[in-house]
FIVOFI-847760 format. One record per residue (C-alpha): residue number from 1; x, y, z. Coordinates in steps of 0.05 Angstrom, whole numbers. Layout:
BEGIN
(node NUM,(X,Y,Z));
...
END
This chain:
BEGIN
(node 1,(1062,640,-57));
(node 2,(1117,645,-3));
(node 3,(1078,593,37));
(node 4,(1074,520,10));
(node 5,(998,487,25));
(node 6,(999,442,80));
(node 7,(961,377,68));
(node 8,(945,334,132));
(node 9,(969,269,127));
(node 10,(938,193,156));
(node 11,(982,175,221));
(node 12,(1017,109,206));
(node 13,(990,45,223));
(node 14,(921,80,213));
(node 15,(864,24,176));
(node 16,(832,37,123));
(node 17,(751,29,137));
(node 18,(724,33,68));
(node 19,(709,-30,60));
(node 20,(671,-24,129));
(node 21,(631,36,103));
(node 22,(609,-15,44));
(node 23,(588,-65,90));
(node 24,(555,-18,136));
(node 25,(510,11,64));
(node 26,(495,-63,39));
(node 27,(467,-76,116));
(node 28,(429,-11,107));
(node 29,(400,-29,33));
(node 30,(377,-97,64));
(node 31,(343,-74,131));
(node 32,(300,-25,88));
(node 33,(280,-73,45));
(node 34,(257,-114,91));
(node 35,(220,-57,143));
(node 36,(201,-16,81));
(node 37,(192,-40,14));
(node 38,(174,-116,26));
(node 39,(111,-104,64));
(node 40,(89,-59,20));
(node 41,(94,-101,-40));
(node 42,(61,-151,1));
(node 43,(11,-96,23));
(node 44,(-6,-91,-54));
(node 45,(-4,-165,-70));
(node 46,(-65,-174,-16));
(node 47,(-105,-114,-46));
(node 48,(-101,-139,-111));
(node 49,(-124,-211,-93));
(node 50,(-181,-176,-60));
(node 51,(-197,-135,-123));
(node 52,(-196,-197,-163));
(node 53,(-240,-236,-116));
(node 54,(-307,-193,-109));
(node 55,(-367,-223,-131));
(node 56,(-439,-192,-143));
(node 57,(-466,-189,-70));
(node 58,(-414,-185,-31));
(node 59,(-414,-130,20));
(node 60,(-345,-78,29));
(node 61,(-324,-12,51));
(node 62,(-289,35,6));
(node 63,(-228,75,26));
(node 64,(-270,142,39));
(node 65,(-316,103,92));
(node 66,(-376,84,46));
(node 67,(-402,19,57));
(node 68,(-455,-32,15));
(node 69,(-478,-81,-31));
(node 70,(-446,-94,-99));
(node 71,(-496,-90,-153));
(node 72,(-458,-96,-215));
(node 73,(-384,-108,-230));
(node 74,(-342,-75,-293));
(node 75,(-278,-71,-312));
(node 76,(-262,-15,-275));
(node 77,(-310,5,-232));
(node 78,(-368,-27,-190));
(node 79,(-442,-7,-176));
(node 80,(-458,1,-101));
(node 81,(-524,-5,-68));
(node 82,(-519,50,-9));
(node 83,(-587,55,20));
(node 84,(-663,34,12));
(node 85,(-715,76,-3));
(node 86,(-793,84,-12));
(node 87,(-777,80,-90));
(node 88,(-727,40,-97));
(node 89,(-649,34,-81));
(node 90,(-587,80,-77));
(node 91,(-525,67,-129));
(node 92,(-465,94,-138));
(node 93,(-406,83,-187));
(node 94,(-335,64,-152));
(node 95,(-280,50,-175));
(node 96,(-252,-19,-153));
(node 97,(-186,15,-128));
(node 98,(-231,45,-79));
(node 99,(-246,-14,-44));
(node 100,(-212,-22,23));
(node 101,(-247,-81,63));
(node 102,(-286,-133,50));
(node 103,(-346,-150,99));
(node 104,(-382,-217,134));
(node 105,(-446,-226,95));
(node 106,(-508,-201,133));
(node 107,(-455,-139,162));
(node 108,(-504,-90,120));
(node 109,(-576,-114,145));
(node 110,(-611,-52,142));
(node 111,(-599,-41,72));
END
């Protein structure tokens, strides 16, 4: 109480940069838009046109590796022939998420 606080003060003639530091965030917002969040909507854009474009025969590969032969397509989900066998055929229920590639016909020949 015998001591007055000491505050330290801006030497004279000493800019402001505030107006830099908004710049410098704005230039920030807009380089991660476009390295981050524009190829991924893009990214999405491409997956959903691919989604929207399969067709009963087509051949793909879902995102866990499994590939074949669509059988029948749903609103949700799609029937995949996997495999061939003595009796008959392989199927499996996917949903259309799922799908990560779609192949060349004739890819899945020994099917």
């Amino acid at each position: 109480m015998l001591i007055s606080n000491a505050f330290a003060q801006a030497a004279a003639g000493t800019p402001d940069n505030t107006g830099a530091q908004v710049i410098f965030f704005l230039l920030m917002c807009v380089v991660m838009f476009f390295l981050i969040i524009r190829p991924q909507q893009k990214k999405a854009k491409e997956q959903a046109k691919l989604i929207a474009s399969l067709a009963k025969g087509d051949e793909i590969v879902t995102q866990g590796g499994v590939a074949g032969r669509i059988t029948k397509l749903g609103e949700n989900y799609i029937t995949l022939e996997i495999a061939t066998i003595k009796d008959g055929t392989v199927e499996i229920a996917v949903q259309k998420q799922a799908v990560s590639n779609l192949l060349p016909k004739g890819t899945l020949k020994t099917l």
